[in-house]
DOPAGU-817932 format. One record per residue (C-alpha): x, y, z. Coordinates in Angstrom, 2 decimals, always signed. Example, Ala and Ser with C-alpha at 12.3 -4.5 7.8 and 13.67 -1.06 7.14 Angstrom:
REM DOPAGU-817932
+---------+---------+---------+
|    east |   north |      up |
+---------+---------+---------+
|  +12.30 |   -4.50 |   +7.80 |
|  +13.67 |   -1.06 |   +7.14 |
+---------+---------+---------+
//
This chain:
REM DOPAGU-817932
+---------+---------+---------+
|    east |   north |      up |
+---------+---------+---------+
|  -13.10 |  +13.76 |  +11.94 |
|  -10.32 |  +11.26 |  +13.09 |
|  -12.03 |   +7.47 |  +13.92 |
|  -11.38 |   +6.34 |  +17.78 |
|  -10.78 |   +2.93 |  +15.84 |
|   -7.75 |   +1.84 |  +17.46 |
|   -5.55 |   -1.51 |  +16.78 |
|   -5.88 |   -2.92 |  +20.44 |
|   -2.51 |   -4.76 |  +22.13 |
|   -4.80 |   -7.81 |  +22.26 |
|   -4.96 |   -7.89 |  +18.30 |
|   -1.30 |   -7.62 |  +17.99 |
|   -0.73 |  -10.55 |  +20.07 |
|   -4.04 |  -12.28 |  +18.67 |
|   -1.78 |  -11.67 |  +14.84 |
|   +1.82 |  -12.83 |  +16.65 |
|   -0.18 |  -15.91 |  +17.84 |
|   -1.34 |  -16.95 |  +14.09 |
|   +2.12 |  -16.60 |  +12.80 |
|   +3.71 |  -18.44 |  +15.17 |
|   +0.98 |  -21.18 |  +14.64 |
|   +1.34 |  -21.09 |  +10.58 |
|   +5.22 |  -21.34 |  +12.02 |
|   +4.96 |  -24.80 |  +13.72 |
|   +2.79 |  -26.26 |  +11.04 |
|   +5.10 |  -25.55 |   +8.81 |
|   +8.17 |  -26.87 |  +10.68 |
|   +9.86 |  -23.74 |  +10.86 |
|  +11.87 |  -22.65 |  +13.94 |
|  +10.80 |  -19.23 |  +13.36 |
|  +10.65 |  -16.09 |  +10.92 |
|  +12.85 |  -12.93 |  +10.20 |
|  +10.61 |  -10.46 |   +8.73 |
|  +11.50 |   -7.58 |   +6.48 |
|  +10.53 |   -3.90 |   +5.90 |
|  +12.57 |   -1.55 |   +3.95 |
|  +12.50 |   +2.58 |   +3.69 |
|   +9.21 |   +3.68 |   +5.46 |
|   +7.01 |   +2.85 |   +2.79 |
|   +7.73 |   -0.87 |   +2.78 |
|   +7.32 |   -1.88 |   +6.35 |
|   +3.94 |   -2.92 |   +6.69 |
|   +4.78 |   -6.80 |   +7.37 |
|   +6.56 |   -5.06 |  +10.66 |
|   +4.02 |   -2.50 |  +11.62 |
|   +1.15 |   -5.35 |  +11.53 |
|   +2.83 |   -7.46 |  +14.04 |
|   +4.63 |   -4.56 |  +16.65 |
|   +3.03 |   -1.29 |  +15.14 |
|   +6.90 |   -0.44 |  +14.81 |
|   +6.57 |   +2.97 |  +11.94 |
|  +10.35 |   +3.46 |  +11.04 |
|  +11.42 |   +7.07 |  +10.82 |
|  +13.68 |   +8.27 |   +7.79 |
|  +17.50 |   +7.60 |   +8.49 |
|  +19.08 |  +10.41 |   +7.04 |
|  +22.77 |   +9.09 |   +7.23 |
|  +23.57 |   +6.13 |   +4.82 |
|  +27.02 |   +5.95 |   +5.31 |
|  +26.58 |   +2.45 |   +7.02 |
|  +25.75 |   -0.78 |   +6.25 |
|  +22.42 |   -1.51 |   +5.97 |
|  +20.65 |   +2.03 |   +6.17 |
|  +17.20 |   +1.86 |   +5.85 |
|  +16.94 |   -2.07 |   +6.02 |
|  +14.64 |   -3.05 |   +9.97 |
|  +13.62 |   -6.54 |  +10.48 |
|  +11.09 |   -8.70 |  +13.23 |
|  +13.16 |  -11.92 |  +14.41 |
|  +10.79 |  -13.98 |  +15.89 |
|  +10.79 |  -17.67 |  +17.20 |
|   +7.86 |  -20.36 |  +16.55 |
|   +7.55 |  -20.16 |  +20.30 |
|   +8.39 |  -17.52 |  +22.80 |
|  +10.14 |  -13.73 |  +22.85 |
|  +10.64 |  -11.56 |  +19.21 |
|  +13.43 |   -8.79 |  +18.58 |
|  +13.44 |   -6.04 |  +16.28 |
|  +16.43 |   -5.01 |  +14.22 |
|  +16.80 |   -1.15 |  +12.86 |
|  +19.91 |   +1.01 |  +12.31 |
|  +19.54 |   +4.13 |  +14.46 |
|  +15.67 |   +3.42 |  +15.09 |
|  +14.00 |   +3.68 |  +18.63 |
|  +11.41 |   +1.22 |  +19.80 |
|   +9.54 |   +3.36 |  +22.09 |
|   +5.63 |   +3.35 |  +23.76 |
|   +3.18 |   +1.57 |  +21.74 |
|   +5.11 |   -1.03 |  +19.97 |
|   +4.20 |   -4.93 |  +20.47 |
|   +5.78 |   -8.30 |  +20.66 |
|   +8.96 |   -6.88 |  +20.87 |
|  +10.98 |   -8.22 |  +23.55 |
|  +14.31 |   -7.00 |  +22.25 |
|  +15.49 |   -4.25 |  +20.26 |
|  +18.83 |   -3.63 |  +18.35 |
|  +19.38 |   -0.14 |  +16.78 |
|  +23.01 |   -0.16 |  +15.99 |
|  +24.87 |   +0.90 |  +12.81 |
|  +25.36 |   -2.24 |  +11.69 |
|  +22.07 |   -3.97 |  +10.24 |
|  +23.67 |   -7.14 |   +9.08 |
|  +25.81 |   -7.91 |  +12.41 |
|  +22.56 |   -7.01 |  +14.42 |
|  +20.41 |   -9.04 |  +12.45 |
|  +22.70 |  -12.17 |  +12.71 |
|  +23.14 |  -11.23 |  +16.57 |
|  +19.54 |  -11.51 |  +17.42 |
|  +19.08 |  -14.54 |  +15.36 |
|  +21.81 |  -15.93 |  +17.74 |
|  +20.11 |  -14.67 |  +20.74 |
|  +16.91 |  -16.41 |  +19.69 |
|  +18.66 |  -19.54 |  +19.84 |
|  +17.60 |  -19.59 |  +16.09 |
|  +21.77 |  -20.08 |  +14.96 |
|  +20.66 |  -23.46 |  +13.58 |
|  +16.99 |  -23.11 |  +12.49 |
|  +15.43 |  -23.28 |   +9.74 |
|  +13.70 |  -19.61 |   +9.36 |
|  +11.29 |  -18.39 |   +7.29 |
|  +11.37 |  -15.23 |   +5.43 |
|   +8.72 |  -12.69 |   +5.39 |
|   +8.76 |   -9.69 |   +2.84 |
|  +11.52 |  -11.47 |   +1.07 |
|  +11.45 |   -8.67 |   -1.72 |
|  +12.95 |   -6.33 |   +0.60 |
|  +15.85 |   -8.32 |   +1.86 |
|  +18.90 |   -7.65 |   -0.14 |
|  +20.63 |  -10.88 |   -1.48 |
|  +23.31 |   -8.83 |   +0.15 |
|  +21.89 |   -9.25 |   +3.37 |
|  +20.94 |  -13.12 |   +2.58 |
|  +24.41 |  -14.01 |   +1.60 |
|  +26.01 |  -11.59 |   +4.96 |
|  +23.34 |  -13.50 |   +7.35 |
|  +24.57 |  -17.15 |   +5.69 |
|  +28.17 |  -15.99 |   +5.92 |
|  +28.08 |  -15.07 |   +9.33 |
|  +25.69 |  -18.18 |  +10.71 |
|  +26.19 |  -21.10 |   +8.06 |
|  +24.13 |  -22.98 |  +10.07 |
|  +20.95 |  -20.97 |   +9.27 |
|  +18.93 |  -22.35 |   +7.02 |
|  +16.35 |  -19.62 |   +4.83 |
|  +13.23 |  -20.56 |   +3.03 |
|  +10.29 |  -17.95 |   +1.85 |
|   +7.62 |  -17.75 |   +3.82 |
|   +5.92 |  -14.38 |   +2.37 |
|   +2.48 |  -16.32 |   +2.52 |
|   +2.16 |  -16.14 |   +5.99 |
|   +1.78 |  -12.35 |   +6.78 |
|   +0.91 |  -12.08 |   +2.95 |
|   -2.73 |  -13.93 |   +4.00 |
|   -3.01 |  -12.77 |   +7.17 |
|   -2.84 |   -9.14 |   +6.15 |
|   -5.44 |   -9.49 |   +2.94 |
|   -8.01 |   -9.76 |   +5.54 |
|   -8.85 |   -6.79 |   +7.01 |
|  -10.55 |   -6.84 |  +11.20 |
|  -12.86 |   -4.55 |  +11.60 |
|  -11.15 |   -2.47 |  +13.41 |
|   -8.61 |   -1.79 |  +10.08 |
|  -11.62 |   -1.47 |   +8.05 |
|  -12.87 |   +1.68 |  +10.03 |
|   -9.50 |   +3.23 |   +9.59 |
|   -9.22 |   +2.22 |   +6.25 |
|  -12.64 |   +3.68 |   +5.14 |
|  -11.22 |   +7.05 |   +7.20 |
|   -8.17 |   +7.29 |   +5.16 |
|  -10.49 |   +6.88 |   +1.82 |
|  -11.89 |   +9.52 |   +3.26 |
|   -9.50 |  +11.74 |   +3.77 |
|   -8.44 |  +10.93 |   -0.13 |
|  -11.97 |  +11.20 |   -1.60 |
|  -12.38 |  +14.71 |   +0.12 |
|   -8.92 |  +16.19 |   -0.81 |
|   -9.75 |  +15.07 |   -4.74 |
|  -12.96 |  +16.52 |   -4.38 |
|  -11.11 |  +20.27 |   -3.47 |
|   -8.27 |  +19.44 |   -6.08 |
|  -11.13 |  +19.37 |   -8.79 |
|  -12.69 |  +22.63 |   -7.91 |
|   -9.35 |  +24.38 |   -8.14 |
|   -9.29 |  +23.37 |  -11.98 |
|   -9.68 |  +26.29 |  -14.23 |
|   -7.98 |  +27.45 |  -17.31 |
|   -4.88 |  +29.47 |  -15.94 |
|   -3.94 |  +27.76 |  -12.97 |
|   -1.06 |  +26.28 |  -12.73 |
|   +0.28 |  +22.21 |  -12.01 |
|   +2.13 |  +23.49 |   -9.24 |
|   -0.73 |  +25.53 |   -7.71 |
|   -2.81 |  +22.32 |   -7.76 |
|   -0.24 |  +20.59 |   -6.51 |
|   +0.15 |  +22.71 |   -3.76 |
|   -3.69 |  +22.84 |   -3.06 |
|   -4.18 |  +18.92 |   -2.86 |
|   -1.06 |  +18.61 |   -0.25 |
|   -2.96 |  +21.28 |   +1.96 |
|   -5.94 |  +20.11 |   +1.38 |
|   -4.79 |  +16.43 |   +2.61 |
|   -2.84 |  +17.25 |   +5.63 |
|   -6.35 |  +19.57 |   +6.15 |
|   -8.49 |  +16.38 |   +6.04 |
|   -6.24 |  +14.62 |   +8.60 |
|   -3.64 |  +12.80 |   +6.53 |
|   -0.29 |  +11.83 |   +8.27 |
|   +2.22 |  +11.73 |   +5.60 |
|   +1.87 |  +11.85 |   +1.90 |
|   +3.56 |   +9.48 |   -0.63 |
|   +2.79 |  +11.27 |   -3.54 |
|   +0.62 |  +14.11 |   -5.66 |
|   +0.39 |  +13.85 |   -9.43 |
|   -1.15 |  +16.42 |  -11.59 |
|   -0.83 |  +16.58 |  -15.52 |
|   -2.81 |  +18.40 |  -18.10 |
|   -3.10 |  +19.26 |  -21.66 |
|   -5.09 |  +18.20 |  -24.40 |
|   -3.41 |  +14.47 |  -24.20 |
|   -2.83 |  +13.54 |  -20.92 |
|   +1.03 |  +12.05 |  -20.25 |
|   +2.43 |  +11.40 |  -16.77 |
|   +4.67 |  +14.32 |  -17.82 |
|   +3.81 |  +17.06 |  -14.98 |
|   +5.58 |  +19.66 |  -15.91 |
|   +4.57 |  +23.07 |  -13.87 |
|   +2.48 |  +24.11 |  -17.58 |
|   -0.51 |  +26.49 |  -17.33 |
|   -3.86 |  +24.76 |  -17.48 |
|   -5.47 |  +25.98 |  -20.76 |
|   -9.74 |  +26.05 |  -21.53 |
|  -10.17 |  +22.36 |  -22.61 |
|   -7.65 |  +21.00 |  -20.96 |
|   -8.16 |  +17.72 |  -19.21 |
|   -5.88 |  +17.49 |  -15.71 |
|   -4.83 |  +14.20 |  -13.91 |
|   -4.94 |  +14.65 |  -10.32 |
|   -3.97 |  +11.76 |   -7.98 |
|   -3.25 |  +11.41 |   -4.06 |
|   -1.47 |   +8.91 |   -2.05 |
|   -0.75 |   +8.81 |   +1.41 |
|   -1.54 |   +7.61 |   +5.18 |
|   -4.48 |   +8.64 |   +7.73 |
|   -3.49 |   +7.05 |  +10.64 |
|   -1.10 |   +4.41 |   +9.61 |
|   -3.48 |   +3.73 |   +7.29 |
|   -3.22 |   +3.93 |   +2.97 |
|   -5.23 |   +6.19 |   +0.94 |
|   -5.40 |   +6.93 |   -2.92 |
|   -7.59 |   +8.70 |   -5.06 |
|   -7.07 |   +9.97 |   -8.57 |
|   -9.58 |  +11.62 |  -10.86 |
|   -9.66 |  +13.43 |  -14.08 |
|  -11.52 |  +16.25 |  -14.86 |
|  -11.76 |  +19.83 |  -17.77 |
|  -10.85 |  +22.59 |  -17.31 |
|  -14.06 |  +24.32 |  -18.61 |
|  -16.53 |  +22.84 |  -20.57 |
|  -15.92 |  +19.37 |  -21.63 |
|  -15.95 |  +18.87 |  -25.26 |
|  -18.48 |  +15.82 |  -26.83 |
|  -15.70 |  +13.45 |  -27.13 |
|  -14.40 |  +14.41 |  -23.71 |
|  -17.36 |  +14.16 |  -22.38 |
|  -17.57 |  +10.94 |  -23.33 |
|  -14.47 |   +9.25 |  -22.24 |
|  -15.03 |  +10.70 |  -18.95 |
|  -18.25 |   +8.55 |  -18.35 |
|  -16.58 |   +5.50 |  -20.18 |
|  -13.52 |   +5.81 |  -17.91 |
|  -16.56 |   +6.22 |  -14.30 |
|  -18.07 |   +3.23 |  -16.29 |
|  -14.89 |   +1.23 |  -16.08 |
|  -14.29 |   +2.05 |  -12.56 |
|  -17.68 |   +0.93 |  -11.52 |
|  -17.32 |   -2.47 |  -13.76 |
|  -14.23 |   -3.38 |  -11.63 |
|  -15.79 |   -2.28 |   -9.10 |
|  -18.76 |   -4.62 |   -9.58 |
|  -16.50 |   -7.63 |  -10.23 |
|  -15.44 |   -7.88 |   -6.69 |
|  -17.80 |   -9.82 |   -5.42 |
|  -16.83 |  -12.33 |   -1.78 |
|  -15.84 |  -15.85 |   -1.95 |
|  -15.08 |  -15.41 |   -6.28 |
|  -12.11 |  -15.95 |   -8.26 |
|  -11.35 |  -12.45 |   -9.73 |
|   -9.57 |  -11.89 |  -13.54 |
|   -9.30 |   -9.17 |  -16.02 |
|   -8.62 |   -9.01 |  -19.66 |
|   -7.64 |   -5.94 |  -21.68 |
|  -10.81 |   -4.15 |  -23.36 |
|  -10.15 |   -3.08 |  -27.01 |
|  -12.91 |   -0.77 |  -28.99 |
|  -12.07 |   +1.41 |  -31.35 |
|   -9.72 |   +4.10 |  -30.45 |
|   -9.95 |   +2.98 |  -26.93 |
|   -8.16 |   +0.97 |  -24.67 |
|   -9.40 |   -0.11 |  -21.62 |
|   -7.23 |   -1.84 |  -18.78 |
|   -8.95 |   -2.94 |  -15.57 |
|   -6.93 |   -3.39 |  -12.30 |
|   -7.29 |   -3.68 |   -8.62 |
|   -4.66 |   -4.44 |   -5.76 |
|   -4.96 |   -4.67 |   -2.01 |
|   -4.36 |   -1.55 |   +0.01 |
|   -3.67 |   -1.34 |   +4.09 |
|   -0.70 |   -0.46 |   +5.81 |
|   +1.38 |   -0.13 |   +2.20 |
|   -0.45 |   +1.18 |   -0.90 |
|   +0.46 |   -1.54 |   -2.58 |
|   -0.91 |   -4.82 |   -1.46 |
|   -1.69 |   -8.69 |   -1.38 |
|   -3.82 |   -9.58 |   -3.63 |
|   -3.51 |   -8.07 |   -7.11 |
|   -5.62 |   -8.74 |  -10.13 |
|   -4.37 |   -7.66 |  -13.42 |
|   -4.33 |   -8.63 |  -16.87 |
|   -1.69 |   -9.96 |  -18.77 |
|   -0.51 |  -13.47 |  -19.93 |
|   +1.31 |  -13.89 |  -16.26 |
|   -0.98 |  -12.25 |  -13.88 |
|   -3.18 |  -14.38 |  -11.48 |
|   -7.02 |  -14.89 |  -10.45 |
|   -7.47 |  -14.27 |   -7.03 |
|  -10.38 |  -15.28 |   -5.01 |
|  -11.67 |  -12.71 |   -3.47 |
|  -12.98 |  -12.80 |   +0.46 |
|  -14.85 |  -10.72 |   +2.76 |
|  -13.56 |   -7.87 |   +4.34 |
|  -10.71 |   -7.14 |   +1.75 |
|  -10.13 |   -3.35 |   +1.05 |
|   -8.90 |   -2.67 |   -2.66 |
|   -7.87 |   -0.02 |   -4.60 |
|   -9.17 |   -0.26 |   -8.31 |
|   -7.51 |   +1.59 |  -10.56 |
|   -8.34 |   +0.72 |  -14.31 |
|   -7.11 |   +3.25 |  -17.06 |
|   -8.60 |   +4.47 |  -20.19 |
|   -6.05 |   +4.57 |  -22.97 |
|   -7.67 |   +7.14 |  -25.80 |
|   -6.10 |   +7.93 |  -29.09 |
|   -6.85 |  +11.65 |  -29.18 |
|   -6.95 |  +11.80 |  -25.31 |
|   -4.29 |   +9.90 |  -23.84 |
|   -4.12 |   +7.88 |  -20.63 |
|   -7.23 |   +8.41 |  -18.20 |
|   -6.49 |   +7.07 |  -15.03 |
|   -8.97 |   +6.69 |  -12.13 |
|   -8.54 |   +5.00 |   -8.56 |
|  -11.20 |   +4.45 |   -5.90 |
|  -10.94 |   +2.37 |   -2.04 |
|  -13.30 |   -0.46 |   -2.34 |
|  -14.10 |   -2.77 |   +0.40 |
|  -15.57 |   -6.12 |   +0.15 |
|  -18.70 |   -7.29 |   +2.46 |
|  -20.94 |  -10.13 |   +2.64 |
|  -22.97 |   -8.75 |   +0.76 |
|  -20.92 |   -7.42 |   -2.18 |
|  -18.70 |   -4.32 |   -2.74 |
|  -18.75 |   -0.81 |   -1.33 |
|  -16.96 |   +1.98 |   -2.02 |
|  -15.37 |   +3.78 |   +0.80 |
|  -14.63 |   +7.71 |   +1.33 |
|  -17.79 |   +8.35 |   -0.25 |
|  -19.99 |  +11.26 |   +1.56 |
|  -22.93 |   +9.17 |   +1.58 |
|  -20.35 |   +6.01 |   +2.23 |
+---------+---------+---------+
//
């Protein structure tokens, strides 16, 4: 069943408000925001619930590219070739949906009265330096500095109202893995399970689907290939997607048949890993993983923020580079640590997990 959670017009203003506060204190005469494809657009969608659709003609410049101009004070415009900004989009006081995303941008920066500001820039990863150097070309006045903080921080923290929807989309992903692993039997194939988790999601309620893995054999590969499934296989299943604007993804491994000892084994190691990283993310602690070695095995924990985008603010790997977060309240993750196993492979697993006062809980659950 669909939540009646809704993202209220208030909250979009209440999350325009905050940026254009972060805005003044940090001098800035405003912010151009970025979203790319309709995967990478969740800067965008928090602040005017703007969803791009697909363009399906590139032949102009800047296809796919959409982008939030907004001042530290007063009206916003949105930018997107061929888009439409219809009924329930906020803070948009402006809209330019030409076939020209680098003259549009530039002309509602100029409209803004922003041809001389210094702007921030929000989702800098998905603004071309092609787009950078056209914008600076076109208004060398313009100063650009990164700003990806702002919205970064802002969107970490879930309301509760994105929690609700956020525990309905685990939902959605928890439920369609649960049917993908009754489907596995010897003789089956990678495409029939393939076929059964996309029915199975769009069954549960999901909007749109990002992506459906499904591998088996004897040592797992992300090599899908369409191969039977054979007794004592072990198959990879995994499901991304959206339930209401909202991210979901869930991957589990499971044999075909009777699991041998050693399979048997790695399974509950690789449930025992899950529920380790899931145990580390406890509120108001600084969060960092190191690689497990034992034996034969290989264990490496990971967890990254999920919302609007699958892939989120903040992410806690391992490695000599990666960060240690801390972790707050009301922060929805998806862990995802994988079991490397000489004789078996790579074992992935993914769960939602959202953090409370009180310490973590994983969502999508029946009894969650």
């Amino acid at each position: 069943m669909a939540s009646e959670k809704k993202i209220t017009a208030e909250a979009f203003n209440q999350r325009l408000a905050k940026v254009q506060k972060a805005l003044q204190e940090r001098e800035l005469d405003g912010l151009i925001v970025n979203g790319q494809g309709t995967q990478k657009v969740g800067d965008l969608t928090y602040l005017s619930n703007y969803r791009p659709g697909r363009v399906r003609n590139e032949g102009f410049q800047g296809a796919g590219c959409h982008a939030m101009v907004l001042a530290a004070e007063g009206p916003a415009m949105l930018v997107s070739p061929l888009g439409q900004c219809g009924e329930g989009t906020f803070n948009v006081n402006g809209f330019k949906g030409g076939n020209d995303f680098n003259a549009d941008l530039a002309g509602a920066v100029r409209e803004l009265g922003l041809a001389g500001g210094k702007l921030g820039v929000a989702g800098s990863g998905q603004m071309s330096s092609q787009v950078w150097f056209t914008l600076k070309r076109i208004l060398p006045k313009v100063e650009l500095v990164p700003a990806d903080e702002i919205l970064r921080d802002l969107r970490a923290v879930k309301s509760s109202e994105e929690v609700e929807l956020l525990g309905e989309s685990a939902r959605v992903g928890e439920q369609t893995i649960a049917i993908g692993m009754e489907s596995v039997k010897p003789g089956v194939t990678e495409h029939r399970l393939e076929l059964d988790l996309r029915a199975a999601a769009y069954e549960a309620g999901a909007d749109a689907i990002a992506e459906v893995t499904v591998n088996s054999g004897p040592f797992l590969r992300d090599t899908g290939c369409g191969r039977t499934v054979q007794a004592g296989d072990l198959v990879s299943l995994g499901i991304s997607g959206w339930c209401e604007g909202y991210a979901f993804c869930a991957t589990r491994v499971v044999a075909a048949g009777d699991p041998g000892q050693h399979q048997r084994k790695q399974l509950s190691h690789l449930e025992e890993a899950a529920q380790y990283v899931v145990d580390t993310l406890q509120p108001n602690r600084t969060v960092g993983y190191v690689t497990s070695l034992h034996g034969g095995q290989t264990i490496l924990p990971a967890a990254h923020g999920i919302g609007l985008e699958l892939y989120e603010h903040p992410w806690i790997i391992t490695g000599p580079m990666a960060g240690k977060p801390v972790v707050l309240p009301n922060m929805v993750f998806s862990v995802e640590p994988i079991l490397m196993d000489g004789r078996l492979g790579a074992l992935p697993i993914s769960k939602t997990v959202l953090v409370t006062e009180d310490g973590p809980r994983v969502l999508g659950m029946p009894s969650a």
